[in-house]
N, C-alpha and C positions, 0 to 999 in steps of 0.2 A: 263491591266496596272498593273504593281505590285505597293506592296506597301511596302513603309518603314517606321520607324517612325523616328520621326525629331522635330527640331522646330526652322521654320526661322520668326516664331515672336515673341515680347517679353517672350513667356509663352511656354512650351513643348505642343506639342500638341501626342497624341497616334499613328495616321497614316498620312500619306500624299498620294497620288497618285506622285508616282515615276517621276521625270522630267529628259528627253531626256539624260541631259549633264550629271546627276548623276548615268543615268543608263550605262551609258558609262562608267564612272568610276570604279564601282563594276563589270560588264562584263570584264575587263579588271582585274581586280584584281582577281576575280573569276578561269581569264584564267589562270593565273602566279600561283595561288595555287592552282591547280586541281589536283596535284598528291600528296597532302596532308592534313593531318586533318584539317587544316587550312579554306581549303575549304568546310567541315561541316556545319564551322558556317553561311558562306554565301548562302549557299544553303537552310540553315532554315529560312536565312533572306527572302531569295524567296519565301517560301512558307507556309509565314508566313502571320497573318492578324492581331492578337490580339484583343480582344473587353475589354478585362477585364482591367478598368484604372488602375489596381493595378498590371498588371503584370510587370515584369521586363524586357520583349523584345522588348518594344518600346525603351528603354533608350538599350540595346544594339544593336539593328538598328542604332542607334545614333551613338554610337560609330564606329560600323564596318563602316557608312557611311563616317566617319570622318579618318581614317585609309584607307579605299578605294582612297577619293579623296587625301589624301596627298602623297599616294603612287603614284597614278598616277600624280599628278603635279611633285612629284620629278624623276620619272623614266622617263618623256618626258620634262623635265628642264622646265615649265611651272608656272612660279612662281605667276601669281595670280589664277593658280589652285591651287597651294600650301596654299599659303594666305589662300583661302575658305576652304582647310582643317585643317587647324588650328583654323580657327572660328568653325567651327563644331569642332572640339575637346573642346573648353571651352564649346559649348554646352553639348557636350556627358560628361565630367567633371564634372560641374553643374547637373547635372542627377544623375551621380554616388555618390556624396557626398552626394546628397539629400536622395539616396537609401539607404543609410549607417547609413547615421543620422537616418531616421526613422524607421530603423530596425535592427540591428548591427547584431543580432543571428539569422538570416533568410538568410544567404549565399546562393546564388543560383546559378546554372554554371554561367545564363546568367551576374552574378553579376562579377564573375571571368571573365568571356570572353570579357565584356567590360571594365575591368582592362585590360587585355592585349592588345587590339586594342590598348587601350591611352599611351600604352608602349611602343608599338611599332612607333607612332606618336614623342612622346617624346624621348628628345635626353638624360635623364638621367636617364638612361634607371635601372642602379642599385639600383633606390630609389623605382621603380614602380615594381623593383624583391623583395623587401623587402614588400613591398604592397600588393602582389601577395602570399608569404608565409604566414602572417597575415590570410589574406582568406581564404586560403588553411585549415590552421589550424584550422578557424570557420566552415567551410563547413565539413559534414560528408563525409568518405570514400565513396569512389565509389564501388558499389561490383556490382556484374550478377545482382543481382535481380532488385535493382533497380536504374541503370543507366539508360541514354540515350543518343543515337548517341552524340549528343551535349556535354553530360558530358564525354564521352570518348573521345571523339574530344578535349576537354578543356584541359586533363590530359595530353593525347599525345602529346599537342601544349608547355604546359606549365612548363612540367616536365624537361627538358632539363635548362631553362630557371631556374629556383627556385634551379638546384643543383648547375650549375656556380655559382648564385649566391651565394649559401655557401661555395666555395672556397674563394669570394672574403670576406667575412662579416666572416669568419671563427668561422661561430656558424653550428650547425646541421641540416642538409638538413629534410624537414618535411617530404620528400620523402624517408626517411630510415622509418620511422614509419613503424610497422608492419603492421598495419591495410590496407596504403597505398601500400604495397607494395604484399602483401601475395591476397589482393580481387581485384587489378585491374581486371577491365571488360576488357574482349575482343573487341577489336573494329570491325564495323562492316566489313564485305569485304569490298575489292574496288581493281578491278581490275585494275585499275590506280594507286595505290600508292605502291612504289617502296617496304613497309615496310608493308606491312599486310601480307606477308606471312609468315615470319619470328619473329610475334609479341612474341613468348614466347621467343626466343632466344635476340630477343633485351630490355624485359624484364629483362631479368635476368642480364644481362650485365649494366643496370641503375641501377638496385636495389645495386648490389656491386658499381656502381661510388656515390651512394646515401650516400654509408656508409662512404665513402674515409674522406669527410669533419670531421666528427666528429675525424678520428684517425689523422687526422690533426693535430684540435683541442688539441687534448689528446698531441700528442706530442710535438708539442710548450711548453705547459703547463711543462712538466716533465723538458725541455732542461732546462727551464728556473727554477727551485726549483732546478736543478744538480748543478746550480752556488752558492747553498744556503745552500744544508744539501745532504748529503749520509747517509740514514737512511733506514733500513730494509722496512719499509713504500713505500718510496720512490721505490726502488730497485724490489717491491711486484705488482707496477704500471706498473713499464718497463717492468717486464714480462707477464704482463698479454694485453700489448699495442702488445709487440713481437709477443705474441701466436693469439692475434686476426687477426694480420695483416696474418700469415702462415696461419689459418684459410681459410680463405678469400682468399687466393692466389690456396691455393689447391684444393678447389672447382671451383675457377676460370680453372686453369688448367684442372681438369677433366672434364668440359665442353669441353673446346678446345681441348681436346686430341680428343671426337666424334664428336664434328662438323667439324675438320678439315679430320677427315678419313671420314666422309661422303662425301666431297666435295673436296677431294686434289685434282679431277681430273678434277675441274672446276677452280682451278686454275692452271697457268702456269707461267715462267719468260719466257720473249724477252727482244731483246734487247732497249736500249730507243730511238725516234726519236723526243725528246721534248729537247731543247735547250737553257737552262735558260742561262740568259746573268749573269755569276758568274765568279771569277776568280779562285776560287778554286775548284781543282778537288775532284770529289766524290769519294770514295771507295769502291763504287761497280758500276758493270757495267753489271747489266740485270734486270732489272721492272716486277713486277708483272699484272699480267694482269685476269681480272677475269672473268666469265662467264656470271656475271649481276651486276648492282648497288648495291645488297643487301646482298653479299658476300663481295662485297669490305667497303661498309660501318660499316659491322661486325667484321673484319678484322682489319680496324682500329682501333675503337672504343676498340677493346679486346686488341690490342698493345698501346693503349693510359692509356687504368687501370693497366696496368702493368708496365709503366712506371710511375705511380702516385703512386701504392703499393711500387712499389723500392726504391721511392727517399725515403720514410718510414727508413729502414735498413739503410741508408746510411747514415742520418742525424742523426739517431740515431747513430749512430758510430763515427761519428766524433765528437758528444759531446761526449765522452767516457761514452755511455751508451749502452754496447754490450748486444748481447741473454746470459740475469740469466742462461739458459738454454740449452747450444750449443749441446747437446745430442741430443736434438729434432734438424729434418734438418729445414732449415729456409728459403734456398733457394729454386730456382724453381726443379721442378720436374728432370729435364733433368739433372741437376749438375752445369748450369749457376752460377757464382755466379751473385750479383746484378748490379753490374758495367759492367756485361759482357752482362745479359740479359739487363740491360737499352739501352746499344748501340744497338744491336739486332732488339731491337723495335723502334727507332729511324729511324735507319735503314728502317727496314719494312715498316714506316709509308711514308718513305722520296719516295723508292721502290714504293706503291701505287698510288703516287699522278699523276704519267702521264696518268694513267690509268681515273682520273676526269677529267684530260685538255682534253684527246683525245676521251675517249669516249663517257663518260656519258653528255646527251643533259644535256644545260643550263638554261631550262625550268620547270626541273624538281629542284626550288628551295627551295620547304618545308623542302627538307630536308638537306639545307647547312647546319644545325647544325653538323651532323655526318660529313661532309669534312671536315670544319674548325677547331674543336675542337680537333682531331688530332694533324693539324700543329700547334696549341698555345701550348699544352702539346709537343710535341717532340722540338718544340723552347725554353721552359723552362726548359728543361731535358739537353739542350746542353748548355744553359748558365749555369745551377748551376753544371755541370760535367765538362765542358771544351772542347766542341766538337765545334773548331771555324769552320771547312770547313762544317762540316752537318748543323751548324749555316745561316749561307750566303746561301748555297743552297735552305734552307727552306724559307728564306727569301725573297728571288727571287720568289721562288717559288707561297708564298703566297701572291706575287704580282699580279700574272701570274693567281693565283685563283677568286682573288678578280675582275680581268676583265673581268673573265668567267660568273664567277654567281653576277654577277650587282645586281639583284633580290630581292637576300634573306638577312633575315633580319641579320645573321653573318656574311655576306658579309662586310657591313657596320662598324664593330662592331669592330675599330683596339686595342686590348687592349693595344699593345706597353709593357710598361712594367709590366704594371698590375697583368699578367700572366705570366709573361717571367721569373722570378724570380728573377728580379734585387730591384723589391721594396716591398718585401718580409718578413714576417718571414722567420723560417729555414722551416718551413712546407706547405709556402702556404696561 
């Protein structure tokens, strides 16, 4: 009999002997995240016992318990399975506050990983990503030496999660930190998850979305002192916001330039036989198609930061705050300027998406962040440019996604305009 920990009486109790209908629920949730880090945490739940009443996995047992059964009452519309997952959420809540109060500087994954089960439980979901960087920040880096599966399971899970979020809080993602970003551990294999092969390249690829938010930041900040003073100061700012942003873009670039000669031959365009109900025609007429999920999700992801480095230049531009500097190039490598690669990428990301509907199983949802996040950056990119027919296409589109992967938790997640950049600064 496994065991979990819980407390269906007044008081928390450390274990229980796992009952029938709860074990069904985590089996079940288990299934749905087994091709992701996600799946980690529940797999320690199993094989897990605890004796020591001070440890911290009884109360994230709690949690994932609580996350399990709501998922499942909400994925089979089962509403007073639902119900019993939200009482187990105040329990696992109650746990967590207690944990917090009586320790604040003792961070520990499981303390973070049962933040995220109640985040995911909960529908406001942006309060518990500011809860989650808090953490983060109190918790020591992860490095080789002394992670474990669990903590690199936590990072992978939660890192995606903590940079959105500082898009939306438009403060500094704690995932640019050097420390965080230069000692991540290696996670361990798994022949099941779509993204362990490819862990340095999607690495590298977060660590530059990590920094995005802060030149964000930076930027807002400057548009707005432009309406105040033009002052060598001022002027010493923009170019050194310019030059980070070319930075950033050129090493992004030089990445891309060898992973895509390593693999151009894995991928191909065909033609599309996906049929989104839109009325406006698309402008291109052949789909990329790829050799596995984890080409396509890199693919994206690389056309989605370059479409968040561009709107950079262009916002800056139209506050009449050009490159101090126009000697140095500032556009992309190839001669693009930024209006022309933002379409481009748009384009590619819009290209990819049939390649999610028709191929890739719908089971494999840990990893809807990398589908999704695309189409919310390429739908932002087309409202603040002007691209109404890639607009509506995306849109359908990510109607059409959102049926696919039921699952996962960006599936859920409409931000409307949040993201879109109608309720906006100029940066985001």
């Amino acid at each position: 009999m496994k065991r979990f920990a819980s407390s269906h009486t007044n008081g928390p109790r450390t274990s229980f002997a796992l009952q029938s209908r709860e074990e069904i629920y985590v089996l079940f949730t288990v299934q749905n995240l087994s091709k992701g880090p996600s799946a980690v945490m529940y797999r320690d739940v199993f094989s897990s016992n605890p004796s020591d009443p001070a440890s911290h996995r009884p109360m994230m047992n709690q949690c994932l318990l609580a996350e399990a059964t709501s998922f499942y009452g909400l994925h089979n519309r089962q509403s007073r399975i639902l119900q019993d997952g939200l009482r187990q959420y105040g329990r696992g809540l109650s746990m967590l506050r207690s944990a917090l109060i009586k320790d604040t500087c003792n961070v520990t994954p499981e303390i973070i990983v049962s933040a995220f089960a109640l985040s995911v439980v909960e529908s406001s979901w942006l309060a518990h990503i500011r809860g989650l960087e808090r953490l983060f920040a109190l918790h020591k880096p992860l490095t080789t030496e002394t992670s474990t599966e669990l903590g690199s399971a936590m990072l992978a899970t939660c890192r995606p999660l903590l940079i959105i979020g500082s898009f939306f809080t438009q403060t500094p993602s704690v995932m640019r930190q050097p420390e965080w970003k230069a000692n991540a551990p290696p996670q361990a294999p798994d022949e099941n998850a779509i993204l362990s092969a490819s862990a340095p390249d999607i690495d590298l690829l977060m660590g530059v979305l990590a920094e995005i938010p802060q030149l964000f930041s930076d930027g807002n900040e400057l548009t707005r002192l432009s309406d105040e003073e033009r002052s060598p100061a001022l002027f010493a700012r923009v170019s050194n916001l310019w030059a980070r942003k070319k930075s950033m873009q050129q090493n992004l670039e030089t990445w891309h330039s060898k992973w895509y000669t390593a693999h151009q031959e894995q991928i191909s365009e065909t033609v599309p036989t996906t049929r989104l109900n839109t009325t406006h025609a698309t402008p291109w007429t052949t789909v990329y198609s790829f050799y596995n999920p984890t080409l396509a999700i890199l693919f994206s992801l690389y056309h989605s930061i370059i479409l968040l480095l561009n709107s950079i230049p262009l916002s800056l531009l139209k506050a009449g705050l050009p490159d101090p500097s126009p000697s140095t190039p500032w556009n992309l490598s190839d001669g693009e300027s930024p209006l022309s690669a933002t379409q481009t990428s748009i384009h590619s990301i819009s290209r990819s998406i049939e390649y999610y509907l028709q191929s890739l199983a719908p089971s494999q949802a840990p990893v809807d962040y990398y589908l999704f996040f695309p189409i919310h950056v390429a739908r932002r990119a087309c409202v603040q440019q002007g691209y109404p027919a890639e607009l509506a296409w995306l849109d359908e589109a990510y109607a059409a996604m959102k049926a696919r992967y039921t699952q996962g938790v960006w599936a859920k997640m409409d931000f409307a305009d949040r993201f879109s950049g109608l309720q906006e600064g100029l940066f985001g």
